[in-house]
C-alpha positions in Angstrom: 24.3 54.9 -35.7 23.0 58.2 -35.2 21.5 58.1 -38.3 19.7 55.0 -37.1 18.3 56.5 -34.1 17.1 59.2 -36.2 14.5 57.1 -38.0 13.6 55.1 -34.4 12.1 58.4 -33.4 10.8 59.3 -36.2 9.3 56.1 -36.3 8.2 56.5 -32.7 6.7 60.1 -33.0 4.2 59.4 -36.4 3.2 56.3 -34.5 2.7 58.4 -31.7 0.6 61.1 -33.9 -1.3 58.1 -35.5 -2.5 56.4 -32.6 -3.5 60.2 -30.7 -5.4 60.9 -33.8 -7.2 57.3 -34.1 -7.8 57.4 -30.3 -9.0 60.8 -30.3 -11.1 60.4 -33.8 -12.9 57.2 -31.9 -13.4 59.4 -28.6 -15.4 62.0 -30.4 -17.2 60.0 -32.3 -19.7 60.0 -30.0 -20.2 63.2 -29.1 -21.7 63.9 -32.1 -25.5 63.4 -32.0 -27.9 62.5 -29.2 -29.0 58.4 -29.1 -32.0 57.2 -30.3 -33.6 55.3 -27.2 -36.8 54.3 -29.2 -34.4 51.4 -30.6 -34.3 49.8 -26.8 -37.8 49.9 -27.0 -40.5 52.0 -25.8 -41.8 51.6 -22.0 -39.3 48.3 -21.2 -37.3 48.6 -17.8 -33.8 49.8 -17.2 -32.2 48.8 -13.9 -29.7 50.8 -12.0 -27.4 49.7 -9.0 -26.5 52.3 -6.4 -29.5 54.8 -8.0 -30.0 57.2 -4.8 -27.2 59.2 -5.1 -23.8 60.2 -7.2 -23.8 58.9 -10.9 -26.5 56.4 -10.3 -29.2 58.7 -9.3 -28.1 61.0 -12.7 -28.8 57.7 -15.0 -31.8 57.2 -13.2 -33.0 60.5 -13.7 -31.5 60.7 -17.1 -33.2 57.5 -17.8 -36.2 58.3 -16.6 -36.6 61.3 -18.7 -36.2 59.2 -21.9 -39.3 57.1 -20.8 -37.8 53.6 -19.0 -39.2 52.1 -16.3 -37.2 51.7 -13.7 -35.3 48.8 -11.2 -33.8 50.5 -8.9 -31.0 48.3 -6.8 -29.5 49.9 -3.6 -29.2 49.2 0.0 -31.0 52.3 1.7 -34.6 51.9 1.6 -35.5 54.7 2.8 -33.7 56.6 0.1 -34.9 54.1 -2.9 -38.6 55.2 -1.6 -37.9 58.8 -1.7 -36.4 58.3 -5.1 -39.4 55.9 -6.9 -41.9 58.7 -5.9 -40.0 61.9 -7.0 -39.4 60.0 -10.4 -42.8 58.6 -10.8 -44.2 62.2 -9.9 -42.3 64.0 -12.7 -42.2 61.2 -15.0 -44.9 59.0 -16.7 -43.1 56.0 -15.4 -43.3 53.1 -13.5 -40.3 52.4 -11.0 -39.6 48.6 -8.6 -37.4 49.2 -5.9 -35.0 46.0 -5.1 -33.0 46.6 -1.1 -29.6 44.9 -1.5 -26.4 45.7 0.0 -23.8 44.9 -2.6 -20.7 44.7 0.2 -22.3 41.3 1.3 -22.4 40.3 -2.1 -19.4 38.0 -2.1 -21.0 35.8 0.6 -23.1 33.7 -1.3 -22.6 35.7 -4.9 -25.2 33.3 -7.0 -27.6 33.1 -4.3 -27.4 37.1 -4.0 -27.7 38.1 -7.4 -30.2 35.5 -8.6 -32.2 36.8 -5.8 -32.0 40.4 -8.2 -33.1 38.2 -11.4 -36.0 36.5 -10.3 -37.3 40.1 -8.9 -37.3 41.7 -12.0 -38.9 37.9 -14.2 -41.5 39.3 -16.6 -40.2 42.3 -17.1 -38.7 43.5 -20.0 -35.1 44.6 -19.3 -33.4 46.3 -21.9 -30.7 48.1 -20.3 -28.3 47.3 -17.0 -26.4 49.9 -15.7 -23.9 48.6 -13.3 -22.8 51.2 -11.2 -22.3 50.3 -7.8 -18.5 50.6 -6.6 -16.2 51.2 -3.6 -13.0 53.7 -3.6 -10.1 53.3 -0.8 -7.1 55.1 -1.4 -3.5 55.0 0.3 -0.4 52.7 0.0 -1.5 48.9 0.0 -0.2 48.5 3.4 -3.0 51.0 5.1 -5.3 49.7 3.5 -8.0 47.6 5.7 -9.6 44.2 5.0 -12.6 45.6 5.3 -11.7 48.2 2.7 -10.0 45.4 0.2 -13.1 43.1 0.2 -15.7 46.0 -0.4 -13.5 46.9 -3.6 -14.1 43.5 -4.6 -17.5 43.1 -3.5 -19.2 46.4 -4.7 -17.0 47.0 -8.1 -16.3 43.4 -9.5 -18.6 40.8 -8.3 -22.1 43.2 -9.3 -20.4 44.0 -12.8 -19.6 40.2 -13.7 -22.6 38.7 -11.9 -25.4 41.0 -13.4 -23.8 41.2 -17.0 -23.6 37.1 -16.7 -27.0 36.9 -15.9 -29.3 39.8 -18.2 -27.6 38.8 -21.5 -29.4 35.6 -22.2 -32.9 38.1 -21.8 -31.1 40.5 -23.5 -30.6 37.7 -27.0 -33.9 37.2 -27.1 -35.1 40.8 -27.2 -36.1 42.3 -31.0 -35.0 45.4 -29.4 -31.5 47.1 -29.0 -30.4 46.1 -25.8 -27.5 47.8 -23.2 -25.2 46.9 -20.5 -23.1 49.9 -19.4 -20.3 49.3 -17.2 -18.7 52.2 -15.0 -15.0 51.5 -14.6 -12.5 54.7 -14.2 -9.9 56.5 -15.9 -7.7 55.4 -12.9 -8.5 52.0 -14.4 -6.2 52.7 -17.4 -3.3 53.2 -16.2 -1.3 52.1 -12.8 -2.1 54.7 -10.0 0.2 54.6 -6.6 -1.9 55.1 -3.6 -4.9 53.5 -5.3 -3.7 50.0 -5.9 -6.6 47.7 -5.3 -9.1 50.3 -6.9 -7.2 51.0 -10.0 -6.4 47.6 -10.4 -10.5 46.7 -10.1 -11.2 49.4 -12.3 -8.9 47.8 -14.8 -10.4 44.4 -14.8 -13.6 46.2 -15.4 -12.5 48.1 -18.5 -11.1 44.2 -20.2 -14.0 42.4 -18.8 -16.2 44.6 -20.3 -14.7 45.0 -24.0 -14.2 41.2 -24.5 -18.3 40.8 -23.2 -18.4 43.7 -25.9 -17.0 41.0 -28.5 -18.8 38.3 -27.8 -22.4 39.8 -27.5 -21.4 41.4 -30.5 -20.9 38.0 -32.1 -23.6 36.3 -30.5 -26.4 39.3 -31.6 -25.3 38.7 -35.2 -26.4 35.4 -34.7 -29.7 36.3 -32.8 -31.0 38.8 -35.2 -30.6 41.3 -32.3 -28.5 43.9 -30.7 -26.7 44.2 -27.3 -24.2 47.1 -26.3 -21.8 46.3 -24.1 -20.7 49.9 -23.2 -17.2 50.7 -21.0 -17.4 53.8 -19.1 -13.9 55.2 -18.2 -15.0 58.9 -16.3 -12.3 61.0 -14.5 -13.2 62.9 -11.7 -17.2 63.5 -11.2 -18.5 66.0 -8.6 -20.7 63.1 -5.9 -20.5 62.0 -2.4 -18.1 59.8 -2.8 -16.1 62.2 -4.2 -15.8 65.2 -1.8 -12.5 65.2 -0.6 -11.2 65.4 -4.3 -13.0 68.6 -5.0 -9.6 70.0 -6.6 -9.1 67.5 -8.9 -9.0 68.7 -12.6 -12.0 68.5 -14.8 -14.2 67.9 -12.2 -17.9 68.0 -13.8 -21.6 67.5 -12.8 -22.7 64.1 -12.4 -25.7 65.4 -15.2 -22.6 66.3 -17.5 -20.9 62.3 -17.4 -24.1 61.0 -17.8 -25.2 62.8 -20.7 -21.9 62.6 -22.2 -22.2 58.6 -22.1 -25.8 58.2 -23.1 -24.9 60.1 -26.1 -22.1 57.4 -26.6 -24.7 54.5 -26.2 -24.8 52.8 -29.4 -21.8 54.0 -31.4 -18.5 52.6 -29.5 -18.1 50.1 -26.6 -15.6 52.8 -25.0 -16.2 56.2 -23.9 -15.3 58.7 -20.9 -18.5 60.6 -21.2 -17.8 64.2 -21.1 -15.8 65.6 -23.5 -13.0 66.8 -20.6 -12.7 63.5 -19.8 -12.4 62.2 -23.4 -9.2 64.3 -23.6 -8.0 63.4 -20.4 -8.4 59.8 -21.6 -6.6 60.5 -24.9 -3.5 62.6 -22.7 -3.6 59.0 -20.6 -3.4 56.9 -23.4 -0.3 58.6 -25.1 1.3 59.4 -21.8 0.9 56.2 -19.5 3.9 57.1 -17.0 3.0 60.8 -17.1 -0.4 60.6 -16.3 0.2 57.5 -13.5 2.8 60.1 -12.0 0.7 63.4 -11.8 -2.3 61.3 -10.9 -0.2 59.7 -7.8 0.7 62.5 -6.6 -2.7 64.5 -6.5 -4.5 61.1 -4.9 -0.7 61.1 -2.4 -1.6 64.6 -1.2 -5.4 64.2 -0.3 -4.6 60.6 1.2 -1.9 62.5 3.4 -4.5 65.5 4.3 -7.1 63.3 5.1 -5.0 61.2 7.3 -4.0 64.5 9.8 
């Protein structure tokens, strides 16, 4: 019997070894060299949801940089003005500013984001970043209506709508073509005291690998490209992320976006930044662990925010 359980471990540890080393093999991967954007095409249109501040504004900038023109699709319009002429002063680019607020979104979803499409007809969209998304943290209980539709609103109906609706441009491209969806490492594993938005996060992370699958399939057929990128970041240093300041590996909202640009291309699954690769790869080998410590840390700030 003993003997027996011997060889469970065993069993149980090399499996354990493989799968770090296979998870963290695929991690790196793309950390290795920068992307080659000229493959998406030179001069076509990227759009951006939630681009003035936080993440968004870094792949705008990022973007920007690399030669897109830009859609930019936020609710402030004061903000997406500032933002189109600081861009198109320091970059030879043209930008189209769309005002939506994505918490109403869930109203009359086709009507809303169809609205988006036939804004941006005739130009030629070669990458979607959806990035938009709503956090609200505490036991399910505290947790507002208000708060619980906005989760759904801003982080599931934008990533499902727009993907749904820029793919069948996206076939007909000759280009490469991209769709990167921002989920969270808090998607990957249950977190207490951050039910609904882990739980979003989640259906982000599967939604997005099996649309990885089928455009894969569907390209093949096309003569074309799409890639369907999942983005899983841990903590990243924005507005929407001040009370967390303590977290650990907290980075630069420049550092996650150039981290996952440089994973554009190579795998449908990244973290971005390298901290966050190996916070990804602890996550994956240690599901309870990581859900426990991670509870705890997002426990703590609810508490202190609630005094």
């Amino acid at each position: 019997m003993l003997e027996c359980i011997e060889y469970i471990l065993f069993a149980f540890g090399l499996w354990t070894l493989i799968k770090g080393y296979l998870f963290a093999h695929y991690s790196f991967k793309s950390l290795r060299s920068n992307t080659d954007f000229s493959q998406y095409g030179l001069k076509s249109w990227a759009l951006v949801t939630a681009p003035t501040d936080g993440i968004g504004l870094g792949f705008a900038e990022k973007l920007a940089f690399h030669g897109f023109n830009l859609v930019l699709v936020g609710r402030n319009y004061e903000k997406l003005m500032n933002l189109s002429k600081n861009l198109e002063q320091n970059f030879p680019i043209k930008t189209k500013s769309i005002v939506k607020d994505f918490s109403l979104s869930a109203k009359n979803s086709q009507e809303f984001f169809q609205d988006i499409k036939s804004q941006t007809e005739g130009l030629d969209i070669s990458i979607v970043v959806n990035n938009v998304g709503y956090g609200a943290d505490g036991p399910l209980h505290t947790v507002t209506e208000a708060d619980l539709l906005n989760i759904n609103s801003l982080n599931i109906w934008p990533v499902v709508c727009l993907t749904k609706l820029y793919i069948p441009g996206m076939l007909n491209r000759k280009n490469r073509s991209a769709i990167i969806n921002l989920s969270s490492l808090l998607g990957t594993f249950p977190v207490p005291y951050g039910s609904c938005y882990s739980a979003g996060k989640s259906f982000i992370s599967a939604f997005s690998l099996i649309v990885a699958e089928e455009a894969c399939y569907l390209s093949r057929q096309k003569n074309t490209n799409i890639d369907v990128l999942t983005v899983t970041p841990g903590w990243v240093d924005t507005p929407l992320t001040k009370k967390y300041k303590n977290m650990p590996c907290l980075i630069k909202k420049e550092e996650h976006v150039e981290g996952v640009l440089k994973a554009l291309g190579k795998v449908n699954y990244t973290s971005g930044h390298w901290k966050h690769q190996l916070q990804s790869i602890y996550a994956a080998l240690f599901r309870d662990q990581a859900s426990g410590s991670y509870a705890k840390k997002i426990k703590k700030v609810w508490k202190d925010s609630a005094k």
